[in-house]
Steps between C-alpha positions, in 0.01 A plus 500: 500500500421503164278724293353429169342839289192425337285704250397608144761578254634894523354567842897516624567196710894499322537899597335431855771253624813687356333804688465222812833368470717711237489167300382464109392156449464518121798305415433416127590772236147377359377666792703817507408542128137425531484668858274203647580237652513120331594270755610497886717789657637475833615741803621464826557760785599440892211555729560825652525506862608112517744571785701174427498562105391187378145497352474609153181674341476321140280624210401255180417765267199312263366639099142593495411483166289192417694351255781431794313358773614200464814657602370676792345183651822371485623766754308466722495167675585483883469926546435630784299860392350647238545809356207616261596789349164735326576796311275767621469649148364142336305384883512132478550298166432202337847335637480659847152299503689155406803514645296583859314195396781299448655619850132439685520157310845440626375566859733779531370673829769764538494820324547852411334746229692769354295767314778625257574807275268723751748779336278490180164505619294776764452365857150445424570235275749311748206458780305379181746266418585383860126452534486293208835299631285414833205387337703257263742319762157508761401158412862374432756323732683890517204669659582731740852537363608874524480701231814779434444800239879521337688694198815272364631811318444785724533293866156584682404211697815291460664605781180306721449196285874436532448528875191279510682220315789518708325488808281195381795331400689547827218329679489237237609205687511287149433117477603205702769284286319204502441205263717409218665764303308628225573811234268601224791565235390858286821512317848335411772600393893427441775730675850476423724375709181357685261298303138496500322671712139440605266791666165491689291494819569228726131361620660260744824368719821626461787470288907574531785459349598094399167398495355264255167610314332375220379694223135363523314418245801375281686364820846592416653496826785760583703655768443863677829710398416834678140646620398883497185641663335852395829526342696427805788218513382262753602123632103427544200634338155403628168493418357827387806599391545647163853322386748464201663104541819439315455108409704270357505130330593268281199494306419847561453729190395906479227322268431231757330764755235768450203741584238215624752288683545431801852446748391264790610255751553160321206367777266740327559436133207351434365611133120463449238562214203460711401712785189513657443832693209750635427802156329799566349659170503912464166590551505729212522224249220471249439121493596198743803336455407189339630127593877425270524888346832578387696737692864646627611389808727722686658334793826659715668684151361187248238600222361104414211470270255189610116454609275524759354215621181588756485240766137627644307570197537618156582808563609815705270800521622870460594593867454134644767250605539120418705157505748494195766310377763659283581281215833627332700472207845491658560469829565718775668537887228564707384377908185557682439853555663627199246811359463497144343770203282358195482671196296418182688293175564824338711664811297790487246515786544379900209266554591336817726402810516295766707246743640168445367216717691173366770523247549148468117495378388161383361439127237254588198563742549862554138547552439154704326713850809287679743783284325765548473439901905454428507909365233591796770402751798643315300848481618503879727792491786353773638187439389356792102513502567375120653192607264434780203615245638231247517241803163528606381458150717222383348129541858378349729753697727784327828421342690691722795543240267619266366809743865567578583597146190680412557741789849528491579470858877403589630221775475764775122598387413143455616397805252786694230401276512125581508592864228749462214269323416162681549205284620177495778464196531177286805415259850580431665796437345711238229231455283588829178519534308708731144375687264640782562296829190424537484385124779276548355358804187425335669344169672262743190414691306429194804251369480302866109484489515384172776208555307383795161509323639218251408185503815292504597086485726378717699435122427844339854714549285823586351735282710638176630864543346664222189303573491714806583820334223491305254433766607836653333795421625713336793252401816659659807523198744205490769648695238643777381150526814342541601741707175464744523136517895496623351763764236258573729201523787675692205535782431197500139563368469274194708174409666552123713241299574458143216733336264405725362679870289330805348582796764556775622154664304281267727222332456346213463090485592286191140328380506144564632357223815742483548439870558109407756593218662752721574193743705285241650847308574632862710149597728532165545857533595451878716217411697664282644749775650785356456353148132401445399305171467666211148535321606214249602322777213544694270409240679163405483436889155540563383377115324817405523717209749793543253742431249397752819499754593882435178599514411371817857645652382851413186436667752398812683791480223759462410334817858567689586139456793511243693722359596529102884543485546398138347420223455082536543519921271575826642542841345458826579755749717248730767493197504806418552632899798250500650652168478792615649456824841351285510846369452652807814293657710539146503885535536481829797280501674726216757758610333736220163368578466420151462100300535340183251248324704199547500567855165459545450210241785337741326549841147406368614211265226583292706524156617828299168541243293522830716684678461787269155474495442531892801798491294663253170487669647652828668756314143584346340473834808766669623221741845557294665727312693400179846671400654300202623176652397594858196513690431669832198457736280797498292415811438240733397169383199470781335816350463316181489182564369378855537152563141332396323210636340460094173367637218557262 
């Protein structure tokens, strides 16, 4: 488990863990001289009575003084407890009043308040204090935490705070491992004989030893050399962990890495400078927070300046909630469910805090209602109600590879969550898309209805694809479309050929006066065999112009009636079954299964210049398979090419 002190400058939180744990976590002579603390200080003790010895009781030590709490928000990402110190000589302070903001903001619900340097003051004035204490964490997320009088220097009260940590963090059964690995970095530096070496609380996942990460936002990927956790060697560290990773790689500099970084799994490098998320404003603000102020963003150990855009309104009143976006300056790690702390431009005063919704938050439309029924869903708090939240309100479905990243969920989780939500899925791999059932059903339904409510000639080749999608409402996306209409087709539903989809069974007729052409072109082409006429020859046979000739031959083969090999030549189905049946036999009759080009220009007779062509078009339609010289047949000739009777 791990602890974070909180509190106002001088009220003893350094004193209070070395009494806790022996430990002094000022580290910088800046801090011995000065005799406060600057930056973070860390401590780690086993947890006593842990019969097998292996959980650790770790302290991050944070400044109080204002000027440094930038520092201390850097601390104290992915903590488990709080430990607000209050001097019972000073009763609560100015810092004791932010920093339990910034932990209430943070949604930090676990907690303990220490009432220190009782030694100095009568115990009249410690109930005072502790009364005080109550009253301020009442309407906080540490209400009802327990509240222990204590003496650093003289040892009254120790002895039963150390017991009440150690007893809450043997029952602390920690967090589950899950998603992709994810470390808010608070400091770097270079060891010798080791390298650099990154430290921080790991949010997500796990990580061990030969790993690769990727120092996100940069994305300088690297390789895990050895792990620590609460100061422990260890082959694995996991989420909630507070670790020191030894990286390495080749672009990989002590410079390179930083306070603000973050080490995660190359799947979750995803940098961002727009997030749209849920802010809560401190109720003791003067004035609303209005739409695109300036402020500091802190997010995991980053400090990024940027603006607030408000998504539903103009502004945030003291004490209220809204929409926002968080436009920044540089960009940042961050996935759904990431907390966050605003402060104003100057970095003096806490203003605000809240949860991200979408990092991958779009520029345009952000305050479209369609968006902002997008954030309504994602304000789910598990995954899964999200998801089917985002279902129910999507018209166009929810691109599932998009959802995966935002939440960070890994195969295994992904897996449970597609299982968990009813959907049908659309697309490849990493280009899905998610839809209601019944949404689906109903998108196909309207497609049918709307084929069979058109008014087609016996001539007309159907009704144009996009024609279609259009008539739909709302239009499905390209891909959905395309994606719907195979469905449709594959069921036998709807009729589709060469752009263009009919009712199921209909067949289109050439008009009259292409059926008389198709006659006299149908004779030459059929008299050729397996080496029809070419257009030029066609057109000096039938005394027509050679434009008029192709034109009408891609009307014939929209229609299923020719096929376009090459360039200047149309085949009816008949030659191109039997030319693909000499392939069939050629492989066949090969000890390596395999043929040349002359082979086949030799048992078809139809010359080398053609030859090439046909080879080339069955290549392109995957009835062979070229290897330099060599060709080999890559499925049966029926399956492509069925013998045809070529009647119109």
């Amino acid at each position: 488990m791990i602890v974070a002190t909180a509190g106002h400058i001088d009220h003893g939180k350094t004193s209070l863990v070395k009494a806790l744990t022996g430990i002094d976590t000022d580290r910088l002579p800046e801090e011995k001289a000065r005799g406060m603390s600057i930056d973070l200080g860390f401590a780690y003790v086993p947890v006593e009575g842990d019969a097998e010895g292996g959980s650790v009781l770790g302290f991050v030590d944070v400044p109080g003084h204002d000027r440094f709490i930038a520092n201390m928000l850097a601390g104290i990402a992915g903590i488990d407890h709080a430990l607000l110190a209050i001097a019972a000589d000073d009763g609560p302070m100015p810092q004791t009043v932010e920093h339990l903001a910034i932990l209430d903001l943070l949604g930090v619900a676990h907690g303990t308040i220490a009432i220190t340097k009782i030694d100095r003051v009568s115990p009249e004035r410690v109930s005072e204090v502790t009364a005080a204490a109550l009253a301020l964490i009442d309407a906080s997320s540490l209400t009802g935490s327990p509240v222990f009088p204590v003496s650093a220097t003289g040892g009254e009260g120790i002895a039963a705070l150390r017991a009440h940590l150690h007893a809450v963090a043997g029952h602390w059964t920690g967090r589950a491992a899950k998603g992709r690995f994810r470390l808010a970095i608070d400091r770097s530096f270079v060891m010798t004989g080791s390298g650099v070496v990154v430290t921080g609380s790991a949010l997500s996942g796990s990580v061990a030893v030969d790993d690769g990460l990727v120092v996100s936002p940069a994305g300088i990927a690297l390789r895990v050399r050895a792990v620590r956790a609460q100061n422990r060697v260890v082959r694995r560290g996991v989420a909630g962990d507070r670790l020191a990773v030894n990286i390495a790689g080749p672009d990989l500099s002590r410079d390179a890495v930083g306070r603000g970084d973050w080490l995660v799994a190359a799947e979750a490098h995803r940098p961002t400078v727009r997030l749209d998320a849920r802010l809560r404003l401190l109720a003791g603000e003067q004035r609303p927070l209005a739409h695109w102020t300036p402020v500091h963003v802190h997010l995991g150990a980053a400090d990024v300046t940027g603006r607030i855009a408000v998504l539903d309104g103009r502004r945030v009143e003291p004490g209220g909630t809204a929409l926002v976006q968080l436009v920044l300056d540089r960009a940042v790690a961050a996935v759904r469910g990431d907390s966050f702390i605003l402060r104003d431009r100057t970095s003096r005063r806490t203003l605000a805090g809240g949860t991200v919704l979408d990092p991958e938050a779009p520029a345009r439309g952000r305050r479209r209602a369609e968006r902002l029924g997008v954030l309504a869903a994602l304000e789910r708090p598990e995954p899964d109600a999200a998801l089917a939240a985002l279902l129910e309100a999507s018209t166009q479905g929810v691109d599932l590879g998009w959802f995966a990243r935002i939440v960070n969920a890994d195969t295994a989780q992904l897996a449970d969550l597609w299982r968990a939500v009813p959907m049908v899925r659309v697309g490849g791999a990493g280009a899905e898309i998610g839809f209601l059932p019944q949404r689906w059903a109903a998108m196909g339904e309207a497609a049918v209805a709307a084929i069979a409510a058109g008014a087609f000639r016996d001539d007309a080749r159907g009704l144009r694809d996009e024609t279609l999608r259009q008539q739909l409402d709302p239009s499905p996306q390209r891909a959905v479309f395309e994606y719907l209409l195979s469905a449709l087709a594959a069921e036998g539903r709807i009729a589709r050929a060469a752009g263009f989809v009919r009712p199921a069974g209909s067949r289109p007729r050439l008009s009259e006066r292409d059926a008389d052409l198709w006659q006299r072109v149908e004779a030459l082409l059929l008299a050729g065999g397996v080496r029809p006429p070419s257009l030029g020859e066609l057109a000096a046979a039938l005394a027509l112009p050679l434009d008029r000739i192709e034109r009408f031959l891609l009307r014939a083969a929209a229609l299923g009636l020719v096929t376009r090999v090459a360039k200047n030549r149309f085949f009816p189905a008949v030659a191109l079954s039997e030319l693909a049946q000499i392939a069939e036999k050629l492989a066949g009759a090969a000890t390596d299964g395999g043929f040349e080009a002359r082979d086949f220009r030799d048992q078809a007779g139809i010359g080398r210049n053609l030859t090439i062509e046909v080879l080339e078009f069955f290549d392109a339609q995957g009835l062979t398979r070229r290897d330099g010289d060599r060709r080999w047949l890559a499925q049966p000739a029926a399956r492509l090419f069925p013998p045809a009777d070529g009647s119109p």
